[in-house]
C-alpha positions in Angstrom: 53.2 21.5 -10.4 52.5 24.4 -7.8 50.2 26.5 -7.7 50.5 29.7 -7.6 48.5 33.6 -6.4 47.3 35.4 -9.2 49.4 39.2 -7.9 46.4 40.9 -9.2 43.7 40.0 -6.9 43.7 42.0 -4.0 42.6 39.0 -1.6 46.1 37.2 -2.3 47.8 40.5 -1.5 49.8 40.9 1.7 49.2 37.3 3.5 50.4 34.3 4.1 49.1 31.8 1.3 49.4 28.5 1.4 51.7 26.1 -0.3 50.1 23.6 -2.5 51.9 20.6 -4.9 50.0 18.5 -7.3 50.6 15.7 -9.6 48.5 14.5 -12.3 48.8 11.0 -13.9 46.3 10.0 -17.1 45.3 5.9 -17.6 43.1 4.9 -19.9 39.9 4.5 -17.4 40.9 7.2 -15.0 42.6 10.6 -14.3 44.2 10.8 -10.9 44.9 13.5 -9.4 46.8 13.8 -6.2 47.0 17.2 -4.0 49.4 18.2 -0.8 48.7 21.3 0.9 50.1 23.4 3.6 48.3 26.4 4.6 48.6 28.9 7.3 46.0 28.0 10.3 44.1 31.4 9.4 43.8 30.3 5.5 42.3 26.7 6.8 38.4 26.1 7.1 36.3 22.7 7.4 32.4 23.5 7.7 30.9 21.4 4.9 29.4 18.1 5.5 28.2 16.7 2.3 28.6 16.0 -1.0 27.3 19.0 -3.4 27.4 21.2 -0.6 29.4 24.5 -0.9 33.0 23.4 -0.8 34.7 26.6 -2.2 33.9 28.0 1.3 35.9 25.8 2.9 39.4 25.0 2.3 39.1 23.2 -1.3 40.7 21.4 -3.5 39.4 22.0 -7.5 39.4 20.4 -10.5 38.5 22.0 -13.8 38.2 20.1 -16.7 37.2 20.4 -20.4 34.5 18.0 -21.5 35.7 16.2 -23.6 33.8 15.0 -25.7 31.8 18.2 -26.2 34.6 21.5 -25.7 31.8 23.9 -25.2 31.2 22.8 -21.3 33.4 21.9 -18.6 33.4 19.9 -15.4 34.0 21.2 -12.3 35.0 18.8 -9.1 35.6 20.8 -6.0 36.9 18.8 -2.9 36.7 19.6 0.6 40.0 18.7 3.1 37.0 16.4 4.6 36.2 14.9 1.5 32.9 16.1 0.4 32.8 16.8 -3.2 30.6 19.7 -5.2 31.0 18.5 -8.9 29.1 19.9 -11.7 29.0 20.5 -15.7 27.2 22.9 -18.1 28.9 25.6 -20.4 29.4 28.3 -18.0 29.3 29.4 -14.4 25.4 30.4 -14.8 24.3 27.1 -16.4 25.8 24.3 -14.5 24.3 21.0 -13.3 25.5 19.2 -9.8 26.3 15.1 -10.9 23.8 13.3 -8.8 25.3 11.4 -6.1 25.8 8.0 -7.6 27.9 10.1 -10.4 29.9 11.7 -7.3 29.6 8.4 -5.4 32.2 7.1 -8.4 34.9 9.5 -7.8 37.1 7.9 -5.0 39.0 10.6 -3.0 41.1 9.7 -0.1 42.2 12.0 2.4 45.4 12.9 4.0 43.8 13.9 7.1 44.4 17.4 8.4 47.2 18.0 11.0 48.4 21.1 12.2 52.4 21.4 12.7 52.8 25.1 14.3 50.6 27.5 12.4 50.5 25.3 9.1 47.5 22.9 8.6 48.9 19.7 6.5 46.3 18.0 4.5 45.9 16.1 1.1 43.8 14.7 -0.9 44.1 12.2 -3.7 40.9 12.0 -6.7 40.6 9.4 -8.8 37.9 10.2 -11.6 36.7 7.4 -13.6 36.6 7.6 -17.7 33.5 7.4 -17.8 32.8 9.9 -15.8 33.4 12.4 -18.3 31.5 10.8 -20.9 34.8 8.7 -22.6 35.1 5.2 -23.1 39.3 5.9 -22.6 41.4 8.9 -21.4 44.6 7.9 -23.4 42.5 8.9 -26.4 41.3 12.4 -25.8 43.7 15.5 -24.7 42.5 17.3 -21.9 42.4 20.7 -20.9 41.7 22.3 -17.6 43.0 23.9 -14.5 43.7 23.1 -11.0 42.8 25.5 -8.0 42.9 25.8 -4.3 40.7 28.4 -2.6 38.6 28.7 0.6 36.1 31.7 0.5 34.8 31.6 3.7 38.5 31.0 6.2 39.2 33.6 7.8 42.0 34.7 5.3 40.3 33.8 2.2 42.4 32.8 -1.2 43.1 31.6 -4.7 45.6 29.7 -6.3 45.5 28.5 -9.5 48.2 26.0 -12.0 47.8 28.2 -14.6 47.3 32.1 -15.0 43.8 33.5 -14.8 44.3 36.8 -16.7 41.0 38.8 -14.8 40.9 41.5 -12.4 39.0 39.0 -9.6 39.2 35.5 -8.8 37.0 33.3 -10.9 38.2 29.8 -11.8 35.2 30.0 -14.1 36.9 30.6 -16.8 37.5 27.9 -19.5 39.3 30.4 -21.9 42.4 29.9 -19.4 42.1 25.8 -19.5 45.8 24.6 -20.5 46.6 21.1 -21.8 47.0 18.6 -19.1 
């Protein structure tokens, strides 16, 4: 799938977005989730330098994801082009927990690392996230429901990008309401 600029929020209007592919594959002990992006150099930032640290400032890779085995909260796993990983669960944007690190520690990610060909940063990022991560003894047994988003808050051209359609006036991938069947 590709994601795509929600026309409504003014900070996708009148730039250069990036371009960004994703494929999703479901096995009984894990969901893997494989990202390739090309963004203009102005869209592209790298600052963060560990794990639960800020990620949606920098150019970010994000996972939302219905818990499964309680549809009242969601997990959120946020992935930097470096590799550092925010990831978090609760029932809203206000009352979220951060996985401890030997949760996040779990979670492989490997990296495409970032090369520039003219004013395009290349990059990708592949996440593997374990069943029981999200609390399920086997993924072939539970539907999920999510999104996938790219954004980068603090680049110098900052933008979102979403798989599926955020129907708000403002960006905010915070919103479970808009989760579609993976």
């Amino acid at each position: 799938m590709i994601l795509k600029p929600n026309p409504l929020w003014t900070p996708n209007q009148g730039i250069a977005l990036p371009t960004v592919l994703v494929n999703v594959s479901v096995a009984s002990d894990c969901l893997s989730v494989d990202f390739i992006v090309e963004e203009p150099i102005e869209c592209f930032r790298a600052e963060v330098t560990e794990d639960n640290g800020r990620s949606w400032e920098d150019s970010c890779v994000e996972i939302f994801l219905q818990d499964p085995s309680n549809t009242g909260a969601y997990f959120n796993f946020e992935t930097t082009s470096r590799g550092f990983m925010l990831a978090a669960h609760g029932p809203d944007r206000e009352h979220r927990q951060t996985l401890p690190t030997t949760s996040i520690a779990k979670i492989r990610r490997t990296k495409q690392t970032a090369s520039v060909v003219g004013d395009l940063v290349c990059w990708g990022m592949r996440i593997d996230i374990p069943a029981e991560i999200l609390g399920v003894p086997n993924l072939g047994e539970v539907r999920l429901r999510g999104n996938f988003y790219k954004c980068a808050d603090k680049a110098k051209t900052p933008h979102y990008l979403s798989a599926f359609p955020i129907k708000t006036e403002r960006p905010d991938f915070h919103r479970p309401e808009f989760f579609n069947e993976i």
